[in-house]
N, C-alpha and C positions, 0 to 999 in steps of 0.2 A: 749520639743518643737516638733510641729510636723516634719518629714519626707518627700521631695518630691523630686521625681524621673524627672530629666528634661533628657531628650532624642534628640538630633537634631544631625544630619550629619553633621552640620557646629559647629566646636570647638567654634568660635568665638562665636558665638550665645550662646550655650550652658553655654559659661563663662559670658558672659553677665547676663544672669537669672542669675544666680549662687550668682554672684557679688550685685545683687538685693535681692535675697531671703534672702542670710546668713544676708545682712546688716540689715534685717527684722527681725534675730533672728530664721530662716529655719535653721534645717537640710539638706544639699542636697548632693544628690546622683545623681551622672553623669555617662551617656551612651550615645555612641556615634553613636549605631544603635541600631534597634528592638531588635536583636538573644541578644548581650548583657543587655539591658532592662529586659528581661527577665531573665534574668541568674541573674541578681541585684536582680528582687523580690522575687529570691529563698533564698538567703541568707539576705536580708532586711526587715524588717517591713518597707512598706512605707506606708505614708496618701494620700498621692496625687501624680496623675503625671501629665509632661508636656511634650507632645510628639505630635514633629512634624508628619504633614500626609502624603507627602512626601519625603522619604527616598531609597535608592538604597539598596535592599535584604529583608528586612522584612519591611515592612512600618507600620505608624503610624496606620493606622486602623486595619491590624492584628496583629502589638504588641497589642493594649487595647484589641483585641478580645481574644490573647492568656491571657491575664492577669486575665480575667473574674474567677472568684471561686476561685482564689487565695487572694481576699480580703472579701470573706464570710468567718462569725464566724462557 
């Protein structure tokens, strides 16, 4: 099953997807800001993510922008 990365500063949020995705049969993987997000794609295969824009220290548009070449073959 695929892999997808949710990211949001609010736990509650974050548990919510979660609670949505798994019951879908997702794998998910949780971070709770940018700097972590990325620290997950170093150690994860992921397919997808869900990342809030934003966030307090790394926000959602320079998390995806650091994430960039990390998901080329």
């Amino acid at each position: 099953m695929p892999t997808i990365l949710v990211c949001d500063d609010d736990k509650q949020i974050v548990e919510a997807i979660n609670i949505y995705l798994t019951g879908e049969g997702f794998n998910v993987i949780k971070a709770y800001d940018g700097y972590e997000a990325l620290e997950l794609l170093e150690k994860n295969e992921v397919n997808l993510m869900i990342v809030d824009v934003m966030m307090p220290g790394l926000d959602g548009i320079r998390t995806g922008a650091g994430s960039r070449g990390r998901f080329s073959p």
